[in-house]
MITI-716868 format. One record per residue: residue number from 1; residue in one letter; x, y, z of N, C-alpha, C in turn. Coordinates in steps of 0.1 Angstrom, whole numbers. Layout:
REM MITI-716868
ATOM_i_aa_n_east_n_north_n_up_ca_east_ca_north_ca_up_c_east_c_north_c_up
ATOM_NUM_a_X_Y_Z_X_Y_Z_X_Y_Z
...
***
This chain:
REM MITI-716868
ATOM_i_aa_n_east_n_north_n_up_ca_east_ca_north_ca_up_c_east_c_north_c_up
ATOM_1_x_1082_1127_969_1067_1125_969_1065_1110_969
ATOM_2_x_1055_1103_978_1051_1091_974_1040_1091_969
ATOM_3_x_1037_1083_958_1024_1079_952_1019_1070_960
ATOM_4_x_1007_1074_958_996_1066_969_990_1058_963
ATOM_5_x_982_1043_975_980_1033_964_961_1036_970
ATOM_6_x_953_1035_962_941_1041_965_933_1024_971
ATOM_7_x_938_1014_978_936_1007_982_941_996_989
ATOM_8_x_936_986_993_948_978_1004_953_965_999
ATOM_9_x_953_954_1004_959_944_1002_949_934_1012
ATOM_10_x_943_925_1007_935_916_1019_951_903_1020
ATOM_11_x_943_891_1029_953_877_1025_959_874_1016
ATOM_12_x_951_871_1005_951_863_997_960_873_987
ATOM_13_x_964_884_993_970_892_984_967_902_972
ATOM_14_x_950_898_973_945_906_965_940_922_967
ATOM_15_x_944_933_963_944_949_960_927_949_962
ATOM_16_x_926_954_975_909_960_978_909_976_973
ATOM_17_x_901_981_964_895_992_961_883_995_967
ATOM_18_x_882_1006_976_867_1009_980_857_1012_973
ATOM_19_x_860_1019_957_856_1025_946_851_1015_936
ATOM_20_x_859_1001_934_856_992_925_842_982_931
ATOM_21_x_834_978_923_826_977_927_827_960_927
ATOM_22_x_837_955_919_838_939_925_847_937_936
ATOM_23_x_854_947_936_860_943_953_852_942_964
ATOM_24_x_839_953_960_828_953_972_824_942_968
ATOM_25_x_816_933_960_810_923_958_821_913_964
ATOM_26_x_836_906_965_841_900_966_843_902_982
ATOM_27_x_849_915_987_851_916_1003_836_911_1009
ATOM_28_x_823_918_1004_812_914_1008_808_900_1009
ATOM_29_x_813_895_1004_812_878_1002_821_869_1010
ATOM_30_x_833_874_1014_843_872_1023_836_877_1035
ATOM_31_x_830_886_1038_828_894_1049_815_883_1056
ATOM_32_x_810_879_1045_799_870_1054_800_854_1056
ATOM_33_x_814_850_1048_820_834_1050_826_838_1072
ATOM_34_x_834_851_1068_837_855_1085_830_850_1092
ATOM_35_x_817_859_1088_807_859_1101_800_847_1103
ATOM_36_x_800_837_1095_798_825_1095_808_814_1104
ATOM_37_x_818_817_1097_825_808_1105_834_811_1121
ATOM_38_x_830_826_1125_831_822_1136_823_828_1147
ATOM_39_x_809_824_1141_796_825_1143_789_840_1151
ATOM_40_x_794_847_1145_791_865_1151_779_866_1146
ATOM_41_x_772_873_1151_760_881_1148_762_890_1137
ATOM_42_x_753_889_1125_757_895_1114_747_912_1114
ATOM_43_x_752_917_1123_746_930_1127_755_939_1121
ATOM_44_x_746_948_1119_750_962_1110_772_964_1117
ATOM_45_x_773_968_1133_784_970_1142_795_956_1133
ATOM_46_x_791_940_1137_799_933_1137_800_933_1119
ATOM_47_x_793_934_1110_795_934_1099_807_944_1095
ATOM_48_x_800_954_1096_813_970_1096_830_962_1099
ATOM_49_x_829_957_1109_842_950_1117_849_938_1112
ATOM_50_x_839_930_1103_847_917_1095_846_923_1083
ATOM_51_x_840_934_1075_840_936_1065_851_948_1061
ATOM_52_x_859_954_1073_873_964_1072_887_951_1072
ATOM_53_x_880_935_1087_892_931_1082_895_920_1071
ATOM_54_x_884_918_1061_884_911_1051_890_922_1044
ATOM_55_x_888_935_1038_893_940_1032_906_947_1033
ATOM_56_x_910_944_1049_925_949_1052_927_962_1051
ATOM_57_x_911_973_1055_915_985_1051_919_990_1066
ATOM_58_x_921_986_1073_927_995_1088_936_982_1094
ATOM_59_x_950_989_1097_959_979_1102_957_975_1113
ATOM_60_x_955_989_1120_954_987_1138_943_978_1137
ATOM_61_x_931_977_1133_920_972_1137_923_954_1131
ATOM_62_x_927_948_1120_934_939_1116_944_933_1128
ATOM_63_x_950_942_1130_966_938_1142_953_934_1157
ATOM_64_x_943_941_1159_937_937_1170_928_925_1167
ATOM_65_x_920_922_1159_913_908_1157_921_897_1155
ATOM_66_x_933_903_1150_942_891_1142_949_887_1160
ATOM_67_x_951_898_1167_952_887_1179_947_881_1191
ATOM_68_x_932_883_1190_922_876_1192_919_863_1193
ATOM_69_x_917_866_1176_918_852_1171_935_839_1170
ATOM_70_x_943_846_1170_953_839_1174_952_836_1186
ATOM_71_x_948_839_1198_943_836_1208_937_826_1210
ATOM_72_x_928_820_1201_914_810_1201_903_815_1201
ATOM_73_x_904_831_1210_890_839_1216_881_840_1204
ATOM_74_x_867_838_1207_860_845_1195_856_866_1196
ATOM_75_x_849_865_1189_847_878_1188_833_884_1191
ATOM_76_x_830_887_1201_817_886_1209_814_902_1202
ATOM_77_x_800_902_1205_791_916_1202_799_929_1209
ATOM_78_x_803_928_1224_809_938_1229_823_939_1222
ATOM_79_x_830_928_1219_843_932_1214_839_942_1203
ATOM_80_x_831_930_1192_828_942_1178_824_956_1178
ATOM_81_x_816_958_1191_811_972_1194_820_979_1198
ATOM_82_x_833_975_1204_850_983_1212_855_990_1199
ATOM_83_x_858_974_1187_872_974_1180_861_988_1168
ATOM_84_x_845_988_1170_841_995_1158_844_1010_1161
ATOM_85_x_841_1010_1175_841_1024_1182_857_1034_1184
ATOM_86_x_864_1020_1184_874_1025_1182_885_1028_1173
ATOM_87_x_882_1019_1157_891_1024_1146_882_1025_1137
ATOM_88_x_866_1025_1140_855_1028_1124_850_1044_1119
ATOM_89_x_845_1046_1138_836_1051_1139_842_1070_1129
ATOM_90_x_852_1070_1132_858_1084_1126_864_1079_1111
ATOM_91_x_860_1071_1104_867_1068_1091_850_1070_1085
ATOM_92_x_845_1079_1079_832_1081_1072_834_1075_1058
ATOM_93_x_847_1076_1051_843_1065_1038_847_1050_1038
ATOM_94_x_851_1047_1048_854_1036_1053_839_1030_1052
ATOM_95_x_832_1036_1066_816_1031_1068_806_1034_1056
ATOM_96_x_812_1042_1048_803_1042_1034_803_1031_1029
ATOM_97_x_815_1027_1022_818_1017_1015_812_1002_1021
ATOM_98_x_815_998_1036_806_990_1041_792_990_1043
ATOM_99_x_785_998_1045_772_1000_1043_767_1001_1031
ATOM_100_x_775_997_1014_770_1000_1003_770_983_1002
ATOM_101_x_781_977_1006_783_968_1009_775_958_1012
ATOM_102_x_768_961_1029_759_952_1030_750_953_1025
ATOM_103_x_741_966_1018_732_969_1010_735_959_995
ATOM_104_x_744_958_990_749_949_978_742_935_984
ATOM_105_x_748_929_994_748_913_993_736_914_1001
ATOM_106_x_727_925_1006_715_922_1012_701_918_997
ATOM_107_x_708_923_987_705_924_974_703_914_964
ATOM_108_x_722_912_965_722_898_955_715_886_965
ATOM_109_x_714_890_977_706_873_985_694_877_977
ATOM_110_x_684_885_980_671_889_975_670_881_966
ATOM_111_x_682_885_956_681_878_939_677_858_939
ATOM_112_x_689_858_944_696_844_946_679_836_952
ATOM_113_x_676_840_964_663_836_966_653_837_960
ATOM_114_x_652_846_952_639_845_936_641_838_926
ATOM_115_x_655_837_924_654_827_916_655_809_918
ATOM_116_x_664_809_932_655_797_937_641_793_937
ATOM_117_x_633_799_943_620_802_944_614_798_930
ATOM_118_x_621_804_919_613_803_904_618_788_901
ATOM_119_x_630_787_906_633_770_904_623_761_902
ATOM_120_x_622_761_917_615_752_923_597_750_917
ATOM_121_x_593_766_917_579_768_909_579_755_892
ATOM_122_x_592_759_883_595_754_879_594_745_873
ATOM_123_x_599_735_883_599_721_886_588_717_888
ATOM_124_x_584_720_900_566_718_903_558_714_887
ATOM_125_x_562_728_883_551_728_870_553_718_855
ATOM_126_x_565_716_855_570_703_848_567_689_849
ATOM_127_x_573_691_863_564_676_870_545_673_866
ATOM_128_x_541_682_870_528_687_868_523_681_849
ATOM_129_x_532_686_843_530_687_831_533_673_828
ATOM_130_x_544_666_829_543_652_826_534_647_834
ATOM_131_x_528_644_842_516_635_852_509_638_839
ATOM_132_x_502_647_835_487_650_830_489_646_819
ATOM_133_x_506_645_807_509_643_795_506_626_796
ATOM_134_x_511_623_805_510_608_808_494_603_807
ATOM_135_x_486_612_813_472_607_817_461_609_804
ATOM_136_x_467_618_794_462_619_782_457_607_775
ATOM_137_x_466_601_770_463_590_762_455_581_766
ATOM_138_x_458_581_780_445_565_786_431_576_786
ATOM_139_x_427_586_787_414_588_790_400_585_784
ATOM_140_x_398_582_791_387_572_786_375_579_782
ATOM_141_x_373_587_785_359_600_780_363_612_781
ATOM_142_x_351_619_777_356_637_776_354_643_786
ATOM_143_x_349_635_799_346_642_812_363_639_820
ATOM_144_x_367_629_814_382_627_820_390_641_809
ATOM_145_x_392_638_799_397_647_793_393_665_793
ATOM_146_x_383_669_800_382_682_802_386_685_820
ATOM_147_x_388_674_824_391_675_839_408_678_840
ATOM_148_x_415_668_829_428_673_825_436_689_823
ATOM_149_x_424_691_811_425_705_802_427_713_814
ATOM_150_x_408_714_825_408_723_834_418_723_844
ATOM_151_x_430_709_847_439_714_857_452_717_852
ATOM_152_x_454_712_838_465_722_830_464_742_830
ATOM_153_x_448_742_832_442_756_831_448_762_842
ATOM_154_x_445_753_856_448_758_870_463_758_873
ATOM_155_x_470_750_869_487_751_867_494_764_860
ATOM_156_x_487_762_847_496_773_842_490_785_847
ATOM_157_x_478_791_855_472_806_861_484_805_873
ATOM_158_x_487_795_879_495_794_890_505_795_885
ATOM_159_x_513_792_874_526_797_869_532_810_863
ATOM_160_x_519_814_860_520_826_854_517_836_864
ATOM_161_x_509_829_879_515_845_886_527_842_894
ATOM_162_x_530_831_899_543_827_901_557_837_894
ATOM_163_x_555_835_881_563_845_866_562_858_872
ATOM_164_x_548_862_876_550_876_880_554_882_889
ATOM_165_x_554_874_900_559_878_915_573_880_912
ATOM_166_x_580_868_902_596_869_904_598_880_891
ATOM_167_x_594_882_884_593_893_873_599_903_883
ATOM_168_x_583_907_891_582_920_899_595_921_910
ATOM_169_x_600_908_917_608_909_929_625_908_917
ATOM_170_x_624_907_908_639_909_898_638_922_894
ATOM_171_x_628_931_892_628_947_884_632_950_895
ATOM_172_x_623_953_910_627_958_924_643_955_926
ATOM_173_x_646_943_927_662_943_933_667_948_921
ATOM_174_x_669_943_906_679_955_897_678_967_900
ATOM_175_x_666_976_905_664_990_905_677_993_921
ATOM_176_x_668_980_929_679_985_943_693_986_937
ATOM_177_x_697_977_930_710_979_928_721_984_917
ATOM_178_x_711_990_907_708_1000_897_716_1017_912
ATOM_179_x_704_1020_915_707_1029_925_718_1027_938
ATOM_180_x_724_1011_941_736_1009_949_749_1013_937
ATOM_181_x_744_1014_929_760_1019_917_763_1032_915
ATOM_182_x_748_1037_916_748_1050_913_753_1056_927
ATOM_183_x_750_1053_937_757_1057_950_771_1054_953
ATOM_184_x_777_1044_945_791_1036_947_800_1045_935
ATOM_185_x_795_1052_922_798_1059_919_802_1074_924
ATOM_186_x_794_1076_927_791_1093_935_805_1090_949
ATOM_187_x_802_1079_954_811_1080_966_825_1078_958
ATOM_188_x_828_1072_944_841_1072_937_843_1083_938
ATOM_189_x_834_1092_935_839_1104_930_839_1116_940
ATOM_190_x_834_1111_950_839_1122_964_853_1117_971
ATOM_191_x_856_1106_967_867_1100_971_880_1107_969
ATOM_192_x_879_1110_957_887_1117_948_890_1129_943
ATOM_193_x_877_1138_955_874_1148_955_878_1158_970
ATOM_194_x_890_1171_971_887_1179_985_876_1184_991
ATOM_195_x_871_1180_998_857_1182_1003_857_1197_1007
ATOM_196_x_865_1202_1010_869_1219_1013_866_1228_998
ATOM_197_x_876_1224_988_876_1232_977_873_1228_964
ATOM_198_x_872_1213_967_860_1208_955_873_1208_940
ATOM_199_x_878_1210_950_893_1200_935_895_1188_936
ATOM_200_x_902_1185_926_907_1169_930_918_1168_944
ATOM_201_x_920_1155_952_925_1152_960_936_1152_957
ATOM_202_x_948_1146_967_959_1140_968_960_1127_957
ATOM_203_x_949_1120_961_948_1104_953_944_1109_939
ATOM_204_x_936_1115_941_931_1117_925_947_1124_918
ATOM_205_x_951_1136_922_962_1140_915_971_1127_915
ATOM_206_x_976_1117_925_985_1106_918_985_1101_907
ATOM_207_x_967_1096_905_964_1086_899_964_1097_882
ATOM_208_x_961_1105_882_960_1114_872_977_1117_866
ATOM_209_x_984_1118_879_1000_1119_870_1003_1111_864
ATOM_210_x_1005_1101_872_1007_1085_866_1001_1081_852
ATOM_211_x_990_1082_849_983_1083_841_986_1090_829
ATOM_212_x_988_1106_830_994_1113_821_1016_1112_818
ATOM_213_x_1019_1107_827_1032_1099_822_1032_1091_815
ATOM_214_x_1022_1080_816_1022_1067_805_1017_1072_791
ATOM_215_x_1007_1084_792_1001_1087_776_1014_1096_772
ATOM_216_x_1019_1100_779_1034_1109_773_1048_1102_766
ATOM_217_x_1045_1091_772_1059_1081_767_1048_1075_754
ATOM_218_x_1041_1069_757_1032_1063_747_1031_1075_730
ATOM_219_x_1028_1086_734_1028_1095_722_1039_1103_721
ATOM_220_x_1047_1103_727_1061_1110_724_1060_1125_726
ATOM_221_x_1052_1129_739_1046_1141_738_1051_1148_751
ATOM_222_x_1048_1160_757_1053_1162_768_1039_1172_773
ATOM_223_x_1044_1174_786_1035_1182_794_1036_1189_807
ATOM_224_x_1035_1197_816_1037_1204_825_1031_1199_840
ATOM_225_x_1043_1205_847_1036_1204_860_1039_1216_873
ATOM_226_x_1029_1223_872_1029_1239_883_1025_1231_899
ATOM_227_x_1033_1238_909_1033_1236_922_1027_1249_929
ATOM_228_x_1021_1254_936_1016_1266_941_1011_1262_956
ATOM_229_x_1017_1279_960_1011_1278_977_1011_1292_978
ATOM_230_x_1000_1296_987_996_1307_993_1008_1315_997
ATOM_231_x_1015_1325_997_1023_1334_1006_1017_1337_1019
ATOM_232_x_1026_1331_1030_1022_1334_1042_1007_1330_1048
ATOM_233_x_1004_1321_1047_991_1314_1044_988_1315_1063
ATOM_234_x_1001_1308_1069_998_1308_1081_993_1322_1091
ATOM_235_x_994_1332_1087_990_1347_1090_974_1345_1090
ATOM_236_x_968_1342_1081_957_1340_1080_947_1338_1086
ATOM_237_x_956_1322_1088_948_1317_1100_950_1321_1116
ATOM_238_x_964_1328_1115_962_1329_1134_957_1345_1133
ATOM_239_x_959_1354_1128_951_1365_1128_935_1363_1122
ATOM_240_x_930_1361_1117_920_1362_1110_909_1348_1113
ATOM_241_x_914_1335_1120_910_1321_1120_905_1315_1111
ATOM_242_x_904_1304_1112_905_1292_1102_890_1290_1091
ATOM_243_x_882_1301_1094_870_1302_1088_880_1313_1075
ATOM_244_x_881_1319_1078_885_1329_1069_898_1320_1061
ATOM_245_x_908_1313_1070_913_1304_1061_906_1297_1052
ATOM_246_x_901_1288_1053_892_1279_1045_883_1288_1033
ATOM_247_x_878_1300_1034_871_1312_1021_884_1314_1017
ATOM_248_x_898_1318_1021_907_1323_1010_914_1306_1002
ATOM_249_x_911_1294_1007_917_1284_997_908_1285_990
ATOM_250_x_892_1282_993_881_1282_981_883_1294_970
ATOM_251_x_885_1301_976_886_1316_966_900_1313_957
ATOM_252_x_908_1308_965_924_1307_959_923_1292_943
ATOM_253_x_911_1285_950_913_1273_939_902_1278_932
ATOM_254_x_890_1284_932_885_1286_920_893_1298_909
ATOM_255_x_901_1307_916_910_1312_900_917_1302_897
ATOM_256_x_924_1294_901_931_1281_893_921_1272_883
ATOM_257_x_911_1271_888_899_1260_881_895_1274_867
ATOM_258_x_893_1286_872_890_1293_861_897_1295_852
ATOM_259_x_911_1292_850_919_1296_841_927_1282_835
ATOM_260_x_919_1273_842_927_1260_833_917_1253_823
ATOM_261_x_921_1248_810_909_1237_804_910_1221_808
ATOM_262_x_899_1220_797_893_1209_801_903_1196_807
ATOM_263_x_911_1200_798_923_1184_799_932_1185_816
ATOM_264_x_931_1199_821_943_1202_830_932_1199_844
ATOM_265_x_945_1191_851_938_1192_868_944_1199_877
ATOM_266_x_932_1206_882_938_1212_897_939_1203_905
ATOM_267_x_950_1203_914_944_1191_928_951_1200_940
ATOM_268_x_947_1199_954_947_1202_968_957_1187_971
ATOM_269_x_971_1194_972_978_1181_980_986_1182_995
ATOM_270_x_978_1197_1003_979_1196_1014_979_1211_1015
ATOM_271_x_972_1211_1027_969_1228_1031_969_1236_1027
ATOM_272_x_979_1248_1017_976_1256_1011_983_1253_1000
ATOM_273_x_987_1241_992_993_1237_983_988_1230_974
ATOM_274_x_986_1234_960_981_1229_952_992_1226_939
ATOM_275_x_983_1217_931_993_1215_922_988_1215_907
ATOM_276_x_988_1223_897_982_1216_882_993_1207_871
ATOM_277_x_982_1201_869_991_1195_857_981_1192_843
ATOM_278_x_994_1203_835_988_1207_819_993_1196_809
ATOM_279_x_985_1189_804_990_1182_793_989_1189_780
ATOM_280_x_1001_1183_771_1002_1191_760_1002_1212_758
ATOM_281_x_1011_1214_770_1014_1225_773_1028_1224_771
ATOM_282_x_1029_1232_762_1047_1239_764_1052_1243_778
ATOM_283_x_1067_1242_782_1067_1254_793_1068_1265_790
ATOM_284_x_1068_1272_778_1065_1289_777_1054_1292_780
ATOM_285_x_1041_1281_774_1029_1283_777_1025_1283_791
ATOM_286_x_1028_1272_803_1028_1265_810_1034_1279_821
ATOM_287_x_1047_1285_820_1049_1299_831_1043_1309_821
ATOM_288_x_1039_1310_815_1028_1328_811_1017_1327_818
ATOM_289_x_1012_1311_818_998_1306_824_1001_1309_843
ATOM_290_x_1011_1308_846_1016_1306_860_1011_1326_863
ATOM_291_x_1018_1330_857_1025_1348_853_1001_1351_861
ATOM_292_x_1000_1347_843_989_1355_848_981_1349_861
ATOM_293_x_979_1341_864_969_1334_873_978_1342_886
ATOM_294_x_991_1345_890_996_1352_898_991_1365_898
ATOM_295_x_991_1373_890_985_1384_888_974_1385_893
ATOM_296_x_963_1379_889_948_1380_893_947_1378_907
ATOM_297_x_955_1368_911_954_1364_927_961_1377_936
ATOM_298_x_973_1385_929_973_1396_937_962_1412_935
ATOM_299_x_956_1410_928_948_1417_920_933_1414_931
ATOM_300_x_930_1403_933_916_1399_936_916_1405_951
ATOM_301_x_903_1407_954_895_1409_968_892_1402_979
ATOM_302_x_900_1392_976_894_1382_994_890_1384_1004
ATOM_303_x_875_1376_1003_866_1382_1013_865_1368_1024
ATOM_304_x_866_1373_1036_865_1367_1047_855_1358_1051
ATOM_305_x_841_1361_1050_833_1356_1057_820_1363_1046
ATOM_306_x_804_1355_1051_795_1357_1047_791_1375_1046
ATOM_307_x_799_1382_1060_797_1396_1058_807_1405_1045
ATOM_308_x_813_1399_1041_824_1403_1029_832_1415_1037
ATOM_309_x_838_1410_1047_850_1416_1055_860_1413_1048
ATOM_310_x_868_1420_1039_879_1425_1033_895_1415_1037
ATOM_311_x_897_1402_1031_911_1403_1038_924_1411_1029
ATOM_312_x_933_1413_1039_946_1421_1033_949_1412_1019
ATOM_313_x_959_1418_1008_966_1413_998_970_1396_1000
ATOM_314_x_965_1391_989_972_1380_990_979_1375_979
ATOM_315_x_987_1368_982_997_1365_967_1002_1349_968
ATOM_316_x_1008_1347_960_1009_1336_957_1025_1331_952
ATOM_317_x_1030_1321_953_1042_1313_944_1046_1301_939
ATOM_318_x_1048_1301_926_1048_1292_915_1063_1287_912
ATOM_319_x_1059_1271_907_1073_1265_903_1065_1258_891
ATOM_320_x_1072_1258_882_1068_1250_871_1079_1241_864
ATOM_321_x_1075_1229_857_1086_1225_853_1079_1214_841
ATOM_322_x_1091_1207_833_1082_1204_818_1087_1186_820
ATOM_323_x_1079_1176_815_1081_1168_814_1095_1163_805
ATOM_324_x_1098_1153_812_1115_1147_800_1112_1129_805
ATOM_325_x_1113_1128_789_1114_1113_789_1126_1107_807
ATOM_326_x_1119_1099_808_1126_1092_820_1125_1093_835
ATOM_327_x_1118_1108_838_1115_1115_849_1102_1103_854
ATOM_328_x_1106_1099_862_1094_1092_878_1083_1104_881
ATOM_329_x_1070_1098_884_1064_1110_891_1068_1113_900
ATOM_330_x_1078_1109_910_1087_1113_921_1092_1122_918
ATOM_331_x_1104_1124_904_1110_1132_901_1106_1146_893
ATOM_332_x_1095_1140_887_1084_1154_883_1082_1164_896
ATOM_333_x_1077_1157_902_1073_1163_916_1084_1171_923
ATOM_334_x_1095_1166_922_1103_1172_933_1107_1181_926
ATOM_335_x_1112_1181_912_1115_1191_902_1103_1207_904
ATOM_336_x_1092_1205_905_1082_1216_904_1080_1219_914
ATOM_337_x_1088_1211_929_1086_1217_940_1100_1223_944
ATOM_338_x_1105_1217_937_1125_1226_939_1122_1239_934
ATOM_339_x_1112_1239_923_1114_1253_917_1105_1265_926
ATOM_340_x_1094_1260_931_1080_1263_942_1091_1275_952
ATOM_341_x_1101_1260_956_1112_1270_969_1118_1279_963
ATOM_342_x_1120_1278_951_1129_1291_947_1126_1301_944
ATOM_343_x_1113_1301_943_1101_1314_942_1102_1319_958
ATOM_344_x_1097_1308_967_1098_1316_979_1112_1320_986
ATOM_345_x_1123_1316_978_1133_1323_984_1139_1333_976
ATOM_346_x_1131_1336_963_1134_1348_955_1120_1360_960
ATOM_347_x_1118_1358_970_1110_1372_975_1092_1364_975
ATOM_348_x_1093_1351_974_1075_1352_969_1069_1356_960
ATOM_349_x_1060_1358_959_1046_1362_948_1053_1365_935
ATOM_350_x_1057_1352_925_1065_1352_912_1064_1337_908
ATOM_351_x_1070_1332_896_1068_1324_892_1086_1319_889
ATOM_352_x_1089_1306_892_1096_1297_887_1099_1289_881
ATOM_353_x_1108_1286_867_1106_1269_859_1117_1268_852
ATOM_354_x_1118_1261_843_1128_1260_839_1134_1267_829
ATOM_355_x_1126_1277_824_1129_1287_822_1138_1298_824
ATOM_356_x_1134_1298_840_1147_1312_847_1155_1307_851
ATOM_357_x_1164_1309_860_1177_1309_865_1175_1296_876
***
């Protein structure tokens, strides 16, 4: 198994996260020194395009600008419109993440300019305030002295809606970007999510093993890890098509989601293969839990389609295996998938771990 790294590497050597929200602030910031310095049109297309190779998230597309620009060439509108069409356009969280992106630094400029703006008001009004502080003492009557009062009157009404405009244009942008978090959130969390069956991913299961190895060594504790795959999964789909595939994995991961708690994850780490992992589960616990969830899956009615067309029996096979000081998530993995095979070469629809033979 390789663990996956849920982000890239720009120049400078620094780990881009799509998910982290100062990597977007920092790529975004890079993304627009780019387009500055080799003077591109800072359009929604050419942005997308400096803002994948500032963050180093597509190689091909990197390997093509990078020899461009080692060329001397600049990077004209049509190029940006080729290289987007051709390594953006099918990457959908790619262009998320850039479009939260330019929405971020379209934001913090907002800011940046209001509060210049209040600067300067500021200043104005300071200046203002020493002239008239100055002009106090010499006045020579109360027609000079109420002429003062009244343009102190007219400075500060001018400062005070000045205050309010930037008041009003700092609530507006925190709310914009109040709501850019709350969206950079939600896209964390589809990131990490199978869009098909609404378990955790591939990445999410990494990041979650890894995670639960360190709290295991840390408290001297141990925990489980079950491998599962459909029996004969591929029948499915060439008799029955890939609609009916796709209702028997949903159907297949919600009894796994039903019968695990709160602490245990299901994850989807490729086609009909899923994987849980139980913390603070014994392996006696850990294959009875396997036993029954097998049972129900041969037991249950999988229904095909919205007309609830009946598919034949389906079953299932299990590998389980128990954590041991020193084991790699590599070696967890391969362990619970050694045992997976030996289910399907002891007849299928049964459970394996370290338990049996």
């Amino acid at each position: 198994m390789q663990i996956s790294c849920p982000g890239s590497e720009d120049a400078a050597g620094l780990s881009f996260d799509p998910r982290n929200k100062q990597d977007i602030y920092r790529v975004a910031a890079e993304t627009m020194e780019l387009i500055h310095l080799h003077s591109a049109l800072p359009d929604p297309v050419s942005y997308a395009v400096w803002f994948a190779f500032a963050a180093k998230s597509n190689d091909a597309l990197v390997e093509t600008v990078s020899k461009k620009l080692a060329k001397g060439q600049s990077l004209s509108s049509f190029d940006a419109a080729e290289i987007y069409a051709a390594f953006l356009e099918s990457d959908p969280a790619s262009s998320i993440s850039q479009k939260i992106g330019t929405r971020f630094e379209d934001s913090l400029t907002e800011v940046s300019e209001l509060i210049v703006e209040g600067s300067k008001n500021n200043k104005s009004f300071r200046a203002t305030l020493d002239a008239l502080g100055q002009r106090i003492p010499n006045a020579g009557s109360a027609v000079e002295i109420d002429a003062i009062v009244s343009r102190l009157v007219v400075e500060n009404e001018k400062m005070s809606q000045a205050m309010h405009v930037l008041d009003k244009g700092l609530a507006e942008s925190q709310a914009r970007i109040q709501r850019l978090n709350a969206e950079l959130d939600e896209m964390q969390k589809l990131s990490l999510r199978d869009p098909l069956t609404e378990v955790a991913n591939r990445r999410a299961f990494d990041s979650f093993l890894a995670t639960t190895i360190k709290h295991s060594i840390a408290s001297h504790s141990s925990f489980c890890l079950a491998m599962t795959d459909i029996d004969h999964f591929k029948r499915v789909n060439d008799t029955l098509g890939h609609q009916s595939g796709d209702a028997v994995l949903k159907a297949f991961s919600d009894v796994l989601q039903k019968n695990t708690k709160g602490k245990d994850l299901v994850a989807r780490c490729g086609g009909e293969e899923f994987a849980i992992i139980l913390p603070q589960t014994s392996i006696v616990a850990a294959h009875n839990l396997m036993v029954k969830i097998a049972s129900e899956i041969r037991e249950a009615r999988f229904l095909a389609n919205v007309d609830h067309d009946r598919i034949g029996r389906i079953t299932a096979s299990f590998g389980v295996c128990e954590y041991k000081p020193g084991l790699s998530a590599d070696d967890l993995f391969e362990r619970a998938d050694s045992r997976l095979y030996s289910a399907k070469r002891s007849g299928r629809d049964c459970v394996r771990s370290d338990m049996t033979p």
